[in-house]
C-alpha positions in Angstrom: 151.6 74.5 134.7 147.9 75.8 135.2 146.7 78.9 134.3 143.8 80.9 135.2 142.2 82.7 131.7 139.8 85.2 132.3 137.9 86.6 129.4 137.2 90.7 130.4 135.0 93.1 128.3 132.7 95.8 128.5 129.4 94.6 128.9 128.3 97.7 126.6 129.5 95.4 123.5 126.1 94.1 124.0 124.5 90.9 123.1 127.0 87.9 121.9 126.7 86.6 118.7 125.8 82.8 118.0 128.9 82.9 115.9 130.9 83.2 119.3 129.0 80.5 120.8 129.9 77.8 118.2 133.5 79.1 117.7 133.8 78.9 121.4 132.0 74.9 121.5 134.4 74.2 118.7 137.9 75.8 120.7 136.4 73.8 123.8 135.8 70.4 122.4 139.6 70.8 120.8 141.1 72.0 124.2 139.2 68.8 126.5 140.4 66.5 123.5 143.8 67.9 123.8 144.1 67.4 127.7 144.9 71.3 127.8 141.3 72.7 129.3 140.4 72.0 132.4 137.6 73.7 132.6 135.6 76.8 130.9 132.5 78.9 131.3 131.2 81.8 130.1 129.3 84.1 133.3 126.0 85.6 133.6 125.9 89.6 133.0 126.7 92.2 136.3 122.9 92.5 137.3 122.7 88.8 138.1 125.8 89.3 140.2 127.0 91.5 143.7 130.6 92.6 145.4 131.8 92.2 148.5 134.0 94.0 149.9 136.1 95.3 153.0 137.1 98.7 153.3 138.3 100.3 156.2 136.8 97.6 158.7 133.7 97.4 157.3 132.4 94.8 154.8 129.3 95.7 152.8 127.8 93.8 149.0 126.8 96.1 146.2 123.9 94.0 143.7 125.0 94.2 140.0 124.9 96.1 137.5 128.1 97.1 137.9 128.2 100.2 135.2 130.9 102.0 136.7 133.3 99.4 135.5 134.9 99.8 132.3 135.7 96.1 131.9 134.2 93.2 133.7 135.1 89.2 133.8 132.5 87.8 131.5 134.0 83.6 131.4 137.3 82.1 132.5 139.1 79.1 131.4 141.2 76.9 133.3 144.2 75.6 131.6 147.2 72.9 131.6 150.2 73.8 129.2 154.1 73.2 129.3 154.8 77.1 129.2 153.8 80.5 129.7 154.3 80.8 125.7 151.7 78.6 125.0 149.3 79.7 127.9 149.7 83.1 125.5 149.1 81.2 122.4 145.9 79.7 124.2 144.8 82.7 125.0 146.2 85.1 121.1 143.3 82.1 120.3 140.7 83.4 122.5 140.9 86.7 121.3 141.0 85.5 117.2 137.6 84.1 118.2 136.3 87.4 119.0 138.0 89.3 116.9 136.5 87.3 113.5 132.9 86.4 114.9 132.3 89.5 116.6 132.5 92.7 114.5 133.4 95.6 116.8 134.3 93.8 120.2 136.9 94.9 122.4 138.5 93.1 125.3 141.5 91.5 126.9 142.1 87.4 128.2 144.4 88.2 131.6 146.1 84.8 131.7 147.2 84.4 135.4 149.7 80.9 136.1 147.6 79.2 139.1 150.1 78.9 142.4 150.4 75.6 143.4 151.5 75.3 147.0 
C-alpha cells in the first residue's frame, strides 16, 4: 500500500533548524535503504508559491504568502508499507523528529493511502 505523507505547519514556527535537516537526511537514507520511501521533499515557503482556484465559475490564482492559513504543507513523503499501522508508525516518526530537534514546533503529518485504480 502507498501512502501520501504530508508534513503541515505554521510557517510562523520560523526558520528550520540544521538539527532537522540531518535528522531528516538520516530518516531518508533509512527509508530508501528499507524500500519503504518512495520519494520525499521538503517545499519552498508560501511567498514562492500561488492558488488556484474555482469558485462559483470563475477561476482566479492568489501569489503566496498565504498568512491567512493557520497550517500549510511544508514537504511530503511518499511511502510503501504493508499497513495503515505502520504508515502511522512512519509518520509517529516524522513527528519525534520535530519534536526532539526542534524546540517549540507544532504541526501534524496527514498520512493519506494513495488510490490505486
Amino acid at each position: 500500500m502507498r501512502y501520501m505523507c504530508l508534513m503541515k505547519s505554521s510557517e510562523s514556527n520560523g526558520e528550520t533548524p540544521p538539527a532537522v535537516y540531518e535528522a531528516m537526511a538520516e530518516y531518508d537514507r533509512w527509508g530508501r535503504a528499507n524500500g519503504v520511501l518512495i520519494d520525499s521533499q521538503g517545499l519552498l515557503p508560501s511567498e514562492a508559491g500561488a492558488i488556484v482556484s474555482l469558485v462559483d465559475g470563475n477561476i482566479k490564482a492568489v501569489d503566496g504568502p498565504f498568512t491567512e492559513a493557520k497550517e500549510l504543507v511544508g514537504g511530503y513523503a511518499v511511502i510503501e508499507v504493508r499497513s495503515y499501522d505502520e504508515a502511522l508508525e512512519l509518520g509517529r516518526r516524522l513527528m519525534q523528529i520535530h519534536k526532539d530537534n526542534w524546540p517549540g514546533f507544532e504541526g501534524s503529518v496527514e498520512i493519506r493511502q494513495i488510490a490505486e485504480f
